[in-house]
N, C-alpha and C positions, 0 to 999 in steps of 0.2 A: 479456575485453576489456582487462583493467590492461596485459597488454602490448603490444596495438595501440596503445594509448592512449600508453605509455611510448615504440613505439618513433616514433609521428605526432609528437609533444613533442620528440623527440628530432631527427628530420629538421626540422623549422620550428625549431629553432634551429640546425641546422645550414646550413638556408637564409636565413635572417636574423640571424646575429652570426655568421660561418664562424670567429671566431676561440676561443667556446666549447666546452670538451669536451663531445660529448655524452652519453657513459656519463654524464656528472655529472646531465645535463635528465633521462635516462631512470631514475636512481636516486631522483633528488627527484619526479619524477611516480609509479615504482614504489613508492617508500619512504615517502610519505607516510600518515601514520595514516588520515585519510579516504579516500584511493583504497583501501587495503588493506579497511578496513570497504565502501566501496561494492562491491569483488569480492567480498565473500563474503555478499553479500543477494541479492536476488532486483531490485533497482531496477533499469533502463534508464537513470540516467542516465549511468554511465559510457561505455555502447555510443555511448548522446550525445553527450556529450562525444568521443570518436574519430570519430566521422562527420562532425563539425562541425571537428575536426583536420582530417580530411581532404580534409575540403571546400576550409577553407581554404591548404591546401596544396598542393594542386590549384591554384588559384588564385596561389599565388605560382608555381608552377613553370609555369603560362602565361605570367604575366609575363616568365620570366626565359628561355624559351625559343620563344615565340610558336608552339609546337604545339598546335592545337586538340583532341589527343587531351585534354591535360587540362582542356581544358574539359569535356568529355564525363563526367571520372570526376569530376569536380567535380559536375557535375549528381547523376548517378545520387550521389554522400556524402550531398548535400544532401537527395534525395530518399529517403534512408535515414534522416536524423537527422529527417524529418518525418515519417516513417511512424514511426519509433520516439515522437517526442514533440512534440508543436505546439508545443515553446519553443523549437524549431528556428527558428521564422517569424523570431524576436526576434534569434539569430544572422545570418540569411540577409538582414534589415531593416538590419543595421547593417555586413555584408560587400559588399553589394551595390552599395549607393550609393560607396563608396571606390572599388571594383573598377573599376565606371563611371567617374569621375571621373579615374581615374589611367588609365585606360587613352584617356581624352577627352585628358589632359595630355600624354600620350606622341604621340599623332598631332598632335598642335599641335606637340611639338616641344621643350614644356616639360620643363626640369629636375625629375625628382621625386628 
C-alpha cells in the first residue's frame, strides 16, 4: 500500500498546488521513517490512509470536472476505508460537510 499511498499524495498535490513537484510528495510520503515502518507490519492503517486519499481525491476531481463517475469511486474508497477501519467515519465526518458546503457555494454562485 506505501505506493498507492505515495502515488494518492502525490496526485492531490498535484491537483491542489499544480505548481509542486510531485516526485518530491511521493518521496516525503514514501521516504518517511513511519510509512516505511507501517509497510513492513501487518497494521491497516496505511491501506487507510490510501482509501481515504482516495476518497478524497475522488472528490476533488468532481469538483474540478463535474463527472459523476468520480463520485462513484469516491464512494466505493470511502466504503473501503470503512470496511478496513471505523476511523474512516471521523475522515468521511469532517470530508463531507465541506464537500456539501462548497458544492451548495458553487450552485449559488459563490466564489470559493
Amino acid at each position: 500500500c506505501l505506493p498507492l499511498t505515495g502515488a494518492v499524495a502525490a496526485a492531490l498535490a498535484r491537483a491542489l498546488v499544480p505548481r509542486r513537484p510531485r516526485g518530491l510528495v511521493f518521496a516525503l510520503c514514501v521516504g518517511t521513517p513511519t510509512a516505511l515502518w507501517e509497510a513492513s507490519t501487518a497494521y491497516v492503517d496505511l491501506a487507510l490512509t490510501w482509501l481515504i486519499g482516495a476518497f478524497v481525491l475522488a472528490l476533488v476531481r468532481f469538483d474540478e470536472t463535474r463527472d459523476r463517475r468520480w463520485l462513484a469511486i469516491a464512494a466505493v474508497a470511502l466504503g473501503g476505508a470503512m470496511a478496513t477501519k471505523h476511523l474512516a467515519l471521523v475522515a468521511a465526518a469532517a470530508a463531507l460537510p465541506v464537500f456539501v458546503v462548497s458544492q451548495a457555494w458553487r450552485a449559488q454562485g459563490v466564489a470559493t
